[in-house]
C-alpha positions in Angstrom: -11.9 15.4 12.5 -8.0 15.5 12.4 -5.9 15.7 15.2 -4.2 19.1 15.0 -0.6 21.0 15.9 0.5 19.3 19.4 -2.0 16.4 19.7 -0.6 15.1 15.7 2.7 16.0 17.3 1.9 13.4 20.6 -0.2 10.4 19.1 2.8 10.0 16.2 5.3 9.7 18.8 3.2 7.6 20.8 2.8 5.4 17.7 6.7 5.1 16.6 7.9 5.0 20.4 8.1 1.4 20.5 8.9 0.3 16.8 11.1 -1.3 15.3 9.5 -2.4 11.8 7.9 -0.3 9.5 5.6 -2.2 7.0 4.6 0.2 4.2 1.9 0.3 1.7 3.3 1.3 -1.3 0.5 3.5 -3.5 -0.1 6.2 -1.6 2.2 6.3 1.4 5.7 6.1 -0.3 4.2 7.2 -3.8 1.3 8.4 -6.0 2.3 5.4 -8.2 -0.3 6.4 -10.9 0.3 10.1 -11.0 0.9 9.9 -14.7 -0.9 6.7 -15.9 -4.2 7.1 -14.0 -5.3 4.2 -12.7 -9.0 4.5 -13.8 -7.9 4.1 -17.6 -6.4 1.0 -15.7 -9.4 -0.5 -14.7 -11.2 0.4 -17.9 -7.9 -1.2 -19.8 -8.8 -4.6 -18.1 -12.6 -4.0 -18.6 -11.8 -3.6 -22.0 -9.9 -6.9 -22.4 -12.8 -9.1 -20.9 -15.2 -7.4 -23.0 -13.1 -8.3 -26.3 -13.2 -11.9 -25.0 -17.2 -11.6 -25.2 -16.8 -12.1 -21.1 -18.5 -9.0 -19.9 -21.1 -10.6 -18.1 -18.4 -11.6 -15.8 -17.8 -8.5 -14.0 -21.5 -6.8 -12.6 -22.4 -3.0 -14.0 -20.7 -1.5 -10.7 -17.3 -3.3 -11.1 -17.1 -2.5 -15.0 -17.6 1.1 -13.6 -14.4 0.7 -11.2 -12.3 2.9 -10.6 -9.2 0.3 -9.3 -7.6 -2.4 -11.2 -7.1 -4.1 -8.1 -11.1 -4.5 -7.4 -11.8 -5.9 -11.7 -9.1 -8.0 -10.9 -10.1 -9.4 -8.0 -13.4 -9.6 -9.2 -12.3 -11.7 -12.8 -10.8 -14.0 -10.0 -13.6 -15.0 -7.3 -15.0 -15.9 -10.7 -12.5 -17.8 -12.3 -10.1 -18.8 -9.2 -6.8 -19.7 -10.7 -7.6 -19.8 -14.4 -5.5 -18.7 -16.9 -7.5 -15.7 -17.6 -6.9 -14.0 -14.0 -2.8 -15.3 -14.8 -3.6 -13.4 -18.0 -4.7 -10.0 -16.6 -2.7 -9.9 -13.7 0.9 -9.6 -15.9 -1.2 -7.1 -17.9 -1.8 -5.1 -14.6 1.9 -5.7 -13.8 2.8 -4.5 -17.2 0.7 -1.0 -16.6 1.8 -1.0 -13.2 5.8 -0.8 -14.8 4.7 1.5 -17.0 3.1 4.0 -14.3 6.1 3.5 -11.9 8.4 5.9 -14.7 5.7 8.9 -13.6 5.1 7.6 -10.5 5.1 10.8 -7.8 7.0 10.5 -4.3 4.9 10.9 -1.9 5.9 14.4 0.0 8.5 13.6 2.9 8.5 9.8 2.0 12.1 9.5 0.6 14.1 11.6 3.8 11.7 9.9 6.5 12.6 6.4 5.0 16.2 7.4 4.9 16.0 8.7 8.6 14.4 6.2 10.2 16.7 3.5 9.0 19.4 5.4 10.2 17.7 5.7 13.7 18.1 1.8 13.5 14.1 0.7 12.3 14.0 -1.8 9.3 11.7 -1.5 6.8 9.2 -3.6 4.7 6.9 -2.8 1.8 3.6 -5.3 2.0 1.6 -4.0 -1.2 -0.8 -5.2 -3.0 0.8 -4.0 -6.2 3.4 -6.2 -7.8 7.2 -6.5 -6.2 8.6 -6.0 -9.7 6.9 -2.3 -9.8 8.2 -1.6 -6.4 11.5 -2.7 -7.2 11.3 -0.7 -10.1 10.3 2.3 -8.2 12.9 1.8 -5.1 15.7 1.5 -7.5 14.5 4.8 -9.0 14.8 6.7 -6.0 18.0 5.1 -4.4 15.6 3.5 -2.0 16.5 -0.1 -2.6 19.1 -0.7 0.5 16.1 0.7 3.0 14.0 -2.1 1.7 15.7 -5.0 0.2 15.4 -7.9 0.6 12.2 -7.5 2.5 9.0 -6.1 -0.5 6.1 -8.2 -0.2 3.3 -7.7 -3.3 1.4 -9.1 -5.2 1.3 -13.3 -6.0 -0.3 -15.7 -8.0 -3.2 -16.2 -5.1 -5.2 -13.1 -5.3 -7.0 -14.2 -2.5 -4.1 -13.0 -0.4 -4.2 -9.6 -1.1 -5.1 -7.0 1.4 -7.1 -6.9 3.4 -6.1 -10.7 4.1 -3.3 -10.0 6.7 -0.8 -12.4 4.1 2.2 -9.8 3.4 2.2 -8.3 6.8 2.7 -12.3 8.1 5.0 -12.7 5.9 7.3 -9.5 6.6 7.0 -10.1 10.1 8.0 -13.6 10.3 11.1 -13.1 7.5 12.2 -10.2 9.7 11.9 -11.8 13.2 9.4 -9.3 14.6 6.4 -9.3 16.8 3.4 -7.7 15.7 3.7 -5.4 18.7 6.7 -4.1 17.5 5.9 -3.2 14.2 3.9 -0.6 12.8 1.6 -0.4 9.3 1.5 2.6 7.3 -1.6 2.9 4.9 -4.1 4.8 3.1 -6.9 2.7 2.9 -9.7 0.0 4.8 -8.2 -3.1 3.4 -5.0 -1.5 4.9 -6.1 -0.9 8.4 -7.9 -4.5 8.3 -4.8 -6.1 7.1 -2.9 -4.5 10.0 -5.9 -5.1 12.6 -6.2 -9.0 11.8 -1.6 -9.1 11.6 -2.2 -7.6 15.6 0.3 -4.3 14.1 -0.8 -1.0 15.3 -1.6 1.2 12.1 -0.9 5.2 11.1 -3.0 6.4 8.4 -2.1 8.9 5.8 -4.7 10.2 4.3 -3.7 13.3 1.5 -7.7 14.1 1.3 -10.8 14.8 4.1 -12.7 11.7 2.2 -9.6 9.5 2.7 -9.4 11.0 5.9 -13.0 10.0 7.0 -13.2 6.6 5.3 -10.0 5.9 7.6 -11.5 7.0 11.1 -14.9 5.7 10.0 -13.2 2.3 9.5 -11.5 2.8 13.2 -8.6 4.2 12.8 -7.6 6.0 15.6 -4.4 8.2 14.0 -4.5 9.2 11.0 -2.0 12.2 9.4 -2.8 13.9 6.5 1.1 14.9 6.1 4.3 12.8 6.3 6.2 15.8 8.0 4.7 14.9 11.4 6.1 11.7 10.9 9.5 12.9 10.1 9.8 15.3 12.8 8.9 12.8 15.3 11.7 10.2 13.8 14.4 13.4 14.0 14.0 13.4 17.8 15.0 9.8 18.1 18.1 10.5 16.3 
Protein backbone atom coordinates (compact mmCIF):
# COMPACT_ATOMS: atom_id res chain seq x y z
CA UNK A 1 0.00 0.00 0.00
CA UNK A 2 1.35 3.58 -0.55
CA UNK A 3 2.54 5.67 1.98
CA UNK A 4 0.06 8.67 2.10
CA UNK A 5 -0.08 12.67 2.87
CA UNK A 6 2.52 13.26 5.91
CA UNK A 7 4.21 9.80 6.05
CA UNK A 8 5.23 10.35 1.81
CA UNK A 9 5.99 13.83 3.06
CA UNK A 10 8.64 12.19 5.97
CA UNK A 11 10.28 8.96 4.32
CA UNK A 12 11.20 11.45 1.09
CA UNK A 13 12.93 13.68 3.29
CA UNK A 14 14.43 11.07 5.20
CA UNK A 15 15.70 9.65 1.85
CA UNK A 16 17.29 13.05 0.26
CA UNK A 17 18.51 14.26 3.87
CA UNK A 18 21.85 12.95 3.33
CA UNK A 19 22.48 13.08 -0.54
CA UNK A 20 24.53 14.44 -2.52
CA UNK A 21 24.20 12.38 -5.97
CA UNK A 22 21.25 11.59 -7.70
CA UNK A 23 21.59 8.67 -10.17
CA UNK A 24 18.55 8.59 -12.47
CA UNK A 25 16.95 6.03 -14.53
CA UNK A 26 15.99 7.52 -17.54
CA UNK A 27 12.46 5.85 -19.01
CA UNK A 28 10.22 6.39 -16.60
CA UNK A 29 11.57 8.70 -13.90
CA UNK A 30 12.78 11.74 -16.04
CA UNK A 31 10.51 10.69 -19.11
CA UNK A 32 7.93 8.35 -20.77
CA UNK A 33 10.55 7.99 -23.54
CA UNK A 34 8.18 5.93 -25.72
CA UNK A 35 5.01 7.91 -25.25
CA UNK A 36 4.79 8.27 -29.00
CA UNK A 37 6.72 5.21 -30.48
CA UNK A 38 5.45 2.45 -28.22
CA UNK A 39 7.92 0.33 -27.20
CA UNK A 40 5.97 -2.92 -27.85
CA UNK A 41 6.07 -2.31 -31.77
CA UNK A 42 9.78 -2.06 -30.55
CA UNK A 43 10.13 -5.35 -29.39
CA UNK A 44 7.99 -6.82 -32.24
CA UNK A 45 10.39 -4.56 -34.76
CA UNK A 46 13.45 -6.61 -33.49
CA UNK A 47 11.38 -9.93 -33.39
CA UNK A 48 10.63 -9.16 -36.76
CA UNK A 49 14.34 -8.79 -37.89
CA UNK A 50 15.42 -12.19 -36.47
CA UNK A 51 12.61 -13.88 -37.94
CA UNK A 52 13.57 -12.38 -41.63
CA UNK A 53 17.01 -13.90 -40.88
CA UNK A 54 15.18 -17.46 -40.51
CA UNK A 55 16.56 -17.12 -36.64
CA UNK A 56 13.31 -17.38 -34.82
CA UNK A 57 14.10 -20.30 -32.95
CA UNK A 58 16.44 -18.16 -31.17
CA UNK A 59 14.26 -16.26 -29.02
CA UNK A 60 11.59 -18.86 -26.93
CA UNK A 61 7.49 -18.23 -27.63
CA UNK A 62 7.42 -15.91 -24.38
CA UNK A 63 10.35 -13.54 -25.42
CA UNK A 64 8.96 -13.23 -29.16
CA UNK A 65 5.77 -12.16 -27.15
CA UNK A 66 7.83 -9.34 -25.27
CA UNK A 67 6.72 -6.43 -24.53
CA UNK A 68 10.51 -4.64 -24.04
CA UNK A 69 13.24 -4.39 -26.51
CA UNK A 70 15.56 -4.42 -23.75
CA UNK A 71 14.46 -8.21 -22.66
CA UNK A 72 14.69 -9.63 -27.03
CA UNK A 73 17.80 -7.96 -26.91
CA UNK A 74 19.16 -9.29 -24.13
CA UNK A 75 17.88 -12.46 -24.96
CA UNK A 76 19.56 -12.42 -28.92
CA UNK A 77 22.70 -11.90 -26.70
CA UNK A 78 23.01 -14.70 -23.96
CA UNK A 79 22.64 -16.57 -27.20
CA UNK A 80 25.01 -15.05 -29.42
CA UNK A 81 27.43 -13.09 -26.76
CA UNK A 82 29.28 -10.52 -28.79
CA UNK A 83 28.33 -11.50 -32.28
CA UNK A 84 27.71 -9.23 -34.88
CA UNK A 85 24.06 -9.84 -34.83
CA UNK A 86 23.50 -8.49 -31.14
CA UNK A 87 26.07 -5.34 -32.60
CA UNK A 88 23.48 -5.41 -35.33
CA UNK A 89 20.21 -5.01 -33.30
CA UNK A 90 21.44 -3.02 -30.72
CA UNK A 91 22.13 0.34 -33.17
CA UNK A 92 18.67 -0.67 -34.54
CA UNK A 93 17.30 -0.31 -30.94
CA UNK A 94 19.35 2.88 -30.70
CA UNK A 95 17.99 4.02 -33.93
CA UNK A 96 14.18 3.52 -32.56
CA UNK A 97 15.24 4.72 -29.38
CA UNK A 98 16.30 8.42 -31.32
CA UNK A 99 13.43 8.22 -33.00
CA UNK A 100 11.06 7.91 -29.86
CA UNK A 101 13.07 10.58 -27.85
CA UNK A 102 11.31 13.42 -30.51
CA UNK A 103 7.77 12.27 -28.69
CA UNK A 104 9.33 11.35 -25.78
CA UNK A 105 6.88 12.73 -22.60
CA UNK A 106 8.60 14.53 -19.46
CA UNK A 107 7.80 12.89 -16.84
CA UNK A 108 5.37 15.29 -14.52
CA UNK A 109 7.66 17.50 -12.08
CA UNK A 110 10.96 15.85 -13.61
CA UNK A 111 12.37 19.01 -15.39
CA UNK A 112 11.84 21.85 -12.18
CA UNK A 113 12.93 19.11 -9.55
CA UNK A 114 16.20 18.40 -11.65
CA UNK A 115 16.62 22.10 -11.94
CA UNK A 116 16.07 22.61 -8.11
CA UNK A 117 17.99 20.19 -6.75
CA UNK A 118 21.10 21.16 -8.60
CA UNK A 119 20.69 24.44 -7.50
CA UNK A 120 20.41 23.15 -3.76
CA UNK A 121 24.07 22.02 -4.65
CA UNK A 122 23.29 17.81 -5.48
CA UNK A 123 24.87 16.56 -8.82
CA UNK A 124 23.26 14.47 -10.97
CA UNK A 125 23.81 11.28 -13.00
CA UNK A 126 21.63 9.37 -15.50
CA UNK A 127 22.71 5.37 -15.27
CA UNK A 128 20.12 3.89 -18.00
CA UNK A 129 19.93 1.13 -19.68
CA UNK A 130 18.84 2.96 -22.86
CA UNK A 131 21.57 4.32 -24.99
CA UNK A 132 23.60 7.81 -23.92
CA UNK A 133 23.09 9.12 -27.49
CA UNK A 134 19.04 8.97 -26.84
CA UNK A 135 19.55 10.62 -23.56
CA UNK A 136 21.66 13.17 -24.88
CA UNK A 137 19.27 13.68 -27.35
CA UNK A 138 16.51 14.10 -24.95
CA UNK A 139 18.49 16.37 -22.25
CA UNK A 140 19.49 18.68 -25.00
CA UNK A 141 15.78 18.86 -25.79
CA UNK A 142 14.71 19.99 -22.63
CA UNK A 143 17.71 22.38 -21.70
CA UNK A 144 18.62 19.70 -19.33
CA UNK A 145 22.14 18.99 -20.57
CA UNK A 146 24.25 21.34 -17.88
CA UNK A 147 22.29 19.18 -14.91
CA UNK A 148 23.72 16.16 -16.32
CA UNK A 149 26.80 16.46 -18.46
CA UNK A 150 29.32 15.00 -18.45
CA UNK A 151 28.06 12.31 -16.21
CA UNK A 152 25.03 9.80 -18.54
CA UNK A 153 25.85 6.33 -18.21
CA UNK A 154 23.71 3.90 -20.86
CA UNK A 155 23.93 1.45 -22.71
CA UNK A 156 27.49 -0.33 -24.12
CA UNK A 157 28.63 -2.87 -26.27
CA UNK A 158 28.52 -5.59 -23.14
CA UNK A 159 24.97 -6.19 -22.61
CA UNK A 160 25.75 -8.16 -19.89
CA UNK A 161 26.23 -4.92 -17.95
CA UNK A 162 22.93 -3.70 -18.05
CA UNK A 163 20.70 -3.34 -15.13
CA UNK A 164 20.28 -5.00 -12.93
CA UNK A 165 24.22 -5.58 -13.00
CA UNK A 166 25.14 -2.66 -10.61
CA UNK A 167 27.73 -1.46 -13.83
CA UNK A 168 26.47 2.27 -14.48
CA UNK A 169 25.77 3.04 -10.92
CA UNK A 170 29.77 2.03 -10.33
CA UNK A 171 30.68 3.85 -12.81
CA UNK A 172 28.74 7.23 -11.84
CA UNK A 173 29.81 6.89 -8.53
CA UNK A 174 33.42 6.37 -8.94
CA UNK A 175 33.64 9.31 -11.99
CA UNK A 176 31.85 11.62 -9.47
CA UNK A 177 33.85 10.80 -6.27
CA UNK A 178 30.92 9.56 -4.23
CA UNK A 179 30.17 6.99 -1.78
CA UNK A 180 27.33 4.85 -2.21
CA UNK A 181 25.94 6.20 1.05
CA UNK A 182 25.68 9.42 -0.25
CA UNK A 183 23.99 8.87 -3.31
CA UNK A 184 20.51 7.98 -4.04
CA UNK A 185 18.88 5.83 -7.19
CA UNK A 186 15.68 6.87 -8.69
CA UNK A 187 13.85 4.04 -10.61
CA UNK A 188 10.78 2.46 -11.77
CA UNK A 189 11.57 -0.97 -11.99
CA UNK A 190 13.26 -4.53 -10.19
CA UNK A 191 16.36 -4.55 -12.24
CA UNK A 192 16.51 -0.85 -10.84
CA UNK A 193 16.20 -1.44 -7.20
CA UNK A 194 18.64 -4.57 -7.68
CA UNK A 195 21.07 -2.47 -9.46
CA UNK A 196 20.97 0.05 -6.53
CA UNK A 197 20.80 -2.81 -3.80
CA UNK A 198 24.09 -4.66 -5.09
CA UNK A 199 25.87 -0.45 -5.91
CA UNK A 200 25.08 -0.29 -1.62
CA UNK A 201 22.76 3.30 -2.95
CA UNK A 202 19.62 3.68 -1.11
CA UNK A 203 16.66 3.64 -3.78
CA UNK A 204 13.19 5.86 -4.25
CA UNK A 205 10.81 4.30 -6.43
CA UNK A 206 8.39 5.96 -8.72
CA UNK A 207 5.87 4.13 -9.67
CA UNK A 208 2.96 6.16 -12.06
CA UNK A 209 0.66 2.79 -11.68
CA UNK A 210 -0.68 0.39 -8.46
CA UNK A 211 1.07 -2.75 -10.62
CA UNK A 212 4.33 -0.71 -10.76
CA UNK A 213 3.65 0.22 -7.42
CA UNK A 214 3.33 -3.45 -6.14
CA UNK A 215 6.03 -5.10 -8.30
CA UNK A 216 8.33 -2.32 -6.54
CA UNK A 217 7.42 -3.11 -2.74
CA UNK A 218 7.03 -6.75 -3.64
CA UNK A 219 10.74 -6.66 -4.82
CA UNK A 220 11.65 -4.73 -1.29
CA UNK A 221 11.36 -1.46 -1.83
CA UNK A 222 10.71 0.21 1.07
CA UNK A 223 9.66 4.02 -0.56
CA UNK A 224 8.15 4.13 -3.32
CA UNK A 225 6.13 7.60 -4.75
CA UNK A 226 3.72 7.42 -7.22
CA UNK A 227 4.23 11.40 -7.86
CA UNK A 228 7.36 13.43 -8.40
CA UNK A 229 5.80 16.44 -6.47
CA UNK A 230 6.62 14.94 -3.09
CA UNK A 231 9.96 14.91 -4.27
CA UNK A 232 10.05 18.43 -5.27
CA UNK A 233 8.45 19.79 -2.29
CA UNK A 234 10.91 18.09 -0.09
CA UNK A 235 14.10 19.55 -2.27
CA UNK A 236 12.27 23.32 -1.95
CA UNK A 237 12.80 23.13 1.81
CA UNK A 238 16.52 22.59 1.52
CA UNK A 239 16.72 25.62 -0.51
Amino acid sequence: MAFDGDRVTEKVEELIGRVRVVLWDFDGPVCGLFAGHPADQVAAGLVKRLEQRGLRDLLSAEERLSLDPHLVLRAVDRRRPGSDLVTELEEWLTEEELTAAVSARPTPYADPLIRTWVAVGARMAITTNNSPRVVGKYLTSRGLTGCFAPHVYGRTGDLQLLKPDPYCLNRALRAMGSAPADALMIGDTPSDLEAARRAGVPFLGYARSESKEELLRGEGAEAVVSSLEPVLEAVRKRA
